[in-house]
One Martini backbone bead per residue (centre of mass of N, CA, C, O) as a GRO file, in nm:
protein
  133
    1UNK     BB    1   9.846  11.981   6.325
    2UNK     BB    2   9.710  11.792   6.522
    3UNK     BB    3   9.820  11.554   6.467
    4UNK     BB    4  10.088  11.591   6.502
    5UNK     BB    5  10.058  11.652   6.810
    6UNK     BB    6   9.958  11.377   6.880
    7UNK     BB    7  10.164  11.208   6.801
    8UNK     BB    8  10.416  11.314   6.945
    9UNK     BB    9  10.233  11.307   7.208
   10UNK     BB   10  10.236  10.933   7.136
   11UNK     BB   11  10.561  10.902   7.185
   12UNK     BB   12  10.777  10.711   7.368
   13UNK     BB   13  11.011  10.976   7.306
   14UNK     BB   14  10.857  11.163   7.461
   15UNK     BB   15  10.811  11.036   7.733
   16UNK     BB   16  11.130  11.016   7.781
   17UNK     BB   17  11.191  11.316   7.760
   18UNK     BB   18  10.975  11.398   7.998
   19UNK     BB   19  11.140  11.236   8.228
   20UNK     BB   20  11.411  11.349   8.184
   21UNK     BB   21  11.325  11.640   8.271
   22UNK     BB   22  11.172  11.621   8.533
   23UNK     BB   23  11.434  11.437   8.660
   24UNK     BB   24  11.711  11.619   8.636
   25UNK     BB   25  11.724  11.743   8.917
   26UNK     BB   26  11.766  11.412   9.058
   27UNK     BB   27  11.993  11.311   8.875
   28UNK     BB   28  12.212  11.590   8.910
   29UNK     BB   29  12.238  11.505   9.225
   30UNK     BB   30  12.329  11.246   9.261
   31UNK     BB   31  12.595  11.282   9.093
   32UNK     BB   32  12.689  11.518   9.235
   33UNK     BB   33  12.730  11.328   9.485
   34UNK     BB   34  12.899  11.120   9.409
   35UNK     BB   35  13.149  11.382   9.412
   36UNK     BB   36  13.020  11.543   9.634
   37UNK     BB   37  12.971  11.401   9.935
   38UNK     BB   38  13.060  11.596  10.170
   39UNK     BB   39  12.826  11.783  10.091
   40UNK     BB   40  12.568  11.625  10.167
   41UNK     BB   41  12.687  11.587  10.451
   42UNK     BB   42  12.658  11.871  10.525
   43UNK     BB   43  12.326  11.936  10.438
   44UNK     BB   44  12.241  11.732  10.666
   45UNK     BB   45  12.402  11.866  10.918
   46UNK     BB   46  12.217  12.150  10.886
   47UNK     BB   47  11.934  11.964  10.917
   48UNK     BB   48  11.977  11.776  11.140
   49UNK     BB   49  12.051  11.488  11.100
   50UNK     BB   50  12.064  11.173  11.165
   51UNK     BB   51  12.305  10.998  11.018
   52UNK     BB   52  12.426  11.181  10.735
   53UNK     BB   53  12.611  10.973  10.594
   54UNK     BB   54  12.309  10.772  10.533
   55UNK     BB   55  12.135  11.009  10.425
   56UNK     BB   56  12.276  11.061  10.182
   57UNK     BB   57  12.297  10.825  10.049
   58UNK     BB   58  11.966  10.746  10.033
   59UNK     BB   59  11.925  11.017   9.881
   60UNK     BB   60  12.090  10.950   9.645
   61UNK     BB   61  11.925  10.677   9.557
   62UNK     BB   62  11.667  10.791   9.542
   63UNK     BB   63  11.729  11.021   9.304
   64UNK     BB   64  11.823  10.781   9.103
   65UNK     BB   65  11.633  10.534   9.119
   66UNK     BB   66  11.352  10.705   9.084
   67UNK     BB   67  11.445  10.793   8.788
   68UNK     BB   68  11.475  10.561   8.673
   69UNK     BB   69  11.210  10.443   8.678
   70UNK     BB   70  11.047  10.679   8.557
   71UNK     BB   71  11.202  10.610   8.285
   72UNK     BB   72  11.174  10.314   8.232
   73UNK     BB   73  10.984  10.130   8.348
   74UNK     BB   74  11.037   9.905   8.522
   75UNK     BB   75  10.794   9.652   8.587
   76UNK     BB   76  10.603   9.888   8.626
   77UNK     BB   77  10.787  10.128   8.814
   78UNK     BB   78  10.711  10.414   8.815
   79UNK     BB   79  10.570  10.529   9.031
   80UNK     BB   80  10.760  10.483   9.223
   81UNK     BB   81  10.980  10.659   9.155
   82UNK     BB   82  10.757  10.917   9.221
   83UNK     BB   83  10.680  10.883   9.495
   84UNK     BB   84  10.991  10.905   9.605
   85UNK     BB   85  11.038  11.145   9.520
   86UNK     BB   86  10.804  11.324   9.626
   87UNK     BB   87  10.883  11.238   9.919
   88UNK     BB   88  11.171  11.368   9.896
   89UNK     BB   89  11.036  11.647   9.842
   90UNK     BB   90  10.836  11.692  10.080
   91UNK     BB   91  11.051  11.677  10.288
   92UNK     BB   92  11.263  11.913  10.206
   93UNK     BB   93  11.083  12.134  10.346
   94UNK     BB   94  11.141  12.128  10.628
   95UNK     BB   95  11.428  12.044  10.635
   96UNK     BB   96  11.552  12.301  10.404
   97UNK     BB   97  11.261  12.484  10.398
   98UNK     BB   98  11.171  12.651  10.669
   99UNK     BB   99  11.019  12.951  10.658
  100UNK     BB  100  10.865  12.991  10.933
  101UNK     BB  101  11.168  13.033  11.040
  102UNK     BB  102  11.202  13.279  10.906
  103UNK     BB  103  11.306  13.633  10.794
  104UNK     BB  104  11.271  13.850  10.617
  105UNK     BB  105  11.345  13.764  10.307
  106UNK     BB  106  11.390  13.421  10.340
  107UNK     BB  107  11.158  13.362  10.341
  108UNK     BB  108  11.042  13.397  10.090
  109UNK     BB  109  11.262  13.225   9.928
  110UNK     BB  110  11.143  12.950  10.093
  111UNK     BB  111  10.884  12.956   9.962
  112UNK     BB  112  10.951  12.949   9.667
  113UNK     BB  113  11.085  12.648   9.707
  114UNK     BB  114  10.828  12.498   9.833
  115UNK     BB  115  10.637  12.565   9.568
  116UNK     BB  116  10.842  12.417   9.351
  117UNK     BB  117  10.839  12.168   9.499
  118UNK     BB  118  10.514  12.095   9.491
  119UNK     BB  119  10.508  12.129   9.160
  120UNK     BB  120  10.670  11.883   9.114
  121UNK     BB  121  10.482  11.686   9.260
  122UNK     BB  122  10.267  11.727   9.061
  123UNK     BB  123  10.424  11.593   8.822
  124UNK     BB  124  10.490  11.328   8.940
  125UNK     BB  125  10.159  11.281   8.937
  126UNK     BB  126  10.119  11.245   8.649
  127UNK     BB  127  10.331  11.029   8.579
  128UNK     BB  128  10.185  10.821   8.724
  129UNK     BB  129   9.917  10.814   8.618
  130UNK     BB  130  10.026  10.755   8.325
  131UNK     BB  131  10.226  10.495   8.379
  132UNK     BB  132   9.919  10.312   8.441
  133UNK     BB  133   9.763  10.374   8.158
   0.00000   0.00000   0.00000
């Protein structure tokens, strides 16, 4: 049993499932926008950004760019692509999720989703790390 799942776990086909599920959050987001612009450029506008739907633009680009490089590693820039979701995803605790400005209930489900956030960039920090062993 333990080969089987050695095997498993050192196929390149597990690698590429396992970055498409990582990354399906921001893949389906990207997807998202580009068809239903006008709800991102809403969400930039509701956290107060300068030049909303450049940041929207900017946001799609980061999404879809950054999975696509951590999925393919296309010249070995896996790691790009997980450090840029990183940051746009530990950027978005603040602008997007900022915990400590709201009265419970909505504080503690706010912190609930900025630790997921958290979590999320530790998967990312992983995938970087593998990426380049």
């Amino acid at each position: 049993m333990n080969e089987l799942i050695t095997t498993i776990l050192q196929s390149p086909v597990t690698a590429i499932i396992g970055t498409v599920v990582l990354t399906c959050l921001f893949w389906m987001a990207g997807i998202f926008g580009i068809f239903n612009f006008a709800v991102v450029v809403k969400e930039m506008e509701d956290a107060a950004l300068t030049h909303p739907r450049s940041c929207a633009v900017a946001t799609i680009i980061c999404q879809l760019l950054g999975s696509a490089l951590l999925i393919s590693n296309v010249g070995g820039l896996a790691w790009l692509g997980a450090g840029a979701l990183g940051v746009f995803t530990l950027l978005s605790i603040p602008l997007g999720h900022p915990f400590w400005k709201f009265a419970e209930p909505r504080k503690s489900h706010e912190f609930q989703i900025a630790l997921e956030h958290v979590t999320v960039v530790g998967g990312l920090v992983l995938a970087a790390i593998l990426s380049v062993r």
